[in-house]
Every structure is written in C-alpha cells, then in structure tokens.
N, C-alpha and C positions, 0 to 999 in steps of 0.2 A: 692698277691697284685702286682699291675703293674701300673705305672707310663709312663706317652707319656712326651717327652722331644723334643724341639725345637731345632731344628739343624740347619737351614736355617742359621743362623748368620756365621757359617763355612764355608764356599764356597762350602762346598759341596752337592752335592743331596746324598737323603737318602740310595741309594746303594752304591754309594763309600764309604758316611762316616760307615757304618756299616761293608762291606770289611775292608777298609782301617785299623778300629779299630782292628778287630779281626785281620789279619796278622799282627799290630803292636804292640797288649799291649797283646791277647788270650783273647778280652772279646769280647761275643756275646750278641749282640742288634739284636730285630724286626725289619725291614723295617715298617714303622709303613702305611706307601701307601696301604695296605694290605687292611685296614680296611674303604676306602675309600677316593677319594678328600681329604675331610676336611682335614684328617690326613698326608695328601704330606706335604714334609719337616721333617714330626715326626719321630724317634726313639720309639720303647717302650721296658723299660725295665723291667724286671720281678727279683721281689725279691723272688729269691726261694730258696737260699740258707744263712746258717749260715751269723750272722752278722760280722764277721770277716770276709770272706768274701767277700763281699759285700761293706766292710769300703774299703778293697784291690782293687776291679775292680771299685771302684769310685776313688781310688785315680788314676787309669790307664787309666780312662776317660778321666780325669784332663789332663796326663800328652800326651795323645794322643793330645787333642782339644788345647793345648796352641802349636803345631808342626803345624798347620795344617793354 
C-alpha cells in the first residue's frame, strides 16, 4: 500500500524535503516527480513495514515538517 502526500505547503520542493527528512528523523520518502507532472510537489509513502513502525516514522514526519 502507498500513499502520495502533499508537500508543497512546506517550502520545500520534493527533493529537499525528502533529503532533508531522511538526514533529519532516518525516514525515507519517494520523490513522488517520478511518476510524472501531476505528482510535482508529492512525496509517496510506502507502508511496508510493521505498524509500529510506521506509527514511529509518522511521528518523525510530524516532528520533521513542524521544523521546516
């Protein structure tokens, strides 16, 4: 399951805030540009792992995007 997530509110474009995240909290996000136009601005995230987790790198999300 994967999930595309709206970043554009952050100031950031989708390669820094994906850098930025991983050397800041260790959680890796998509460039979600990848997948065409439409998708500029998006992140995609991918549930692949246990829910715990998962509950962890969304709180690291969290605590990334309220920095930024």
């Amino acid at each position: 399951m994967f999930m595309m997530v709206d970043v554009s509110g952050t100031g950031l474009d989708t390669v820094d805030f994906t850098w930025r995240l991983f050397r800041a909290q260790g959680v890796s996000v998509l460039d979600a540009s990848a997948f065409g136009e439409t998708a500029n601005g998006f992140v995609r995230l991918g549930f692949v792992v246990d829910e715990a987790r998962l509950a962890d790198a969304c709180k690291r999300i969290a605590a990334f995007v309220a920095t930024v």
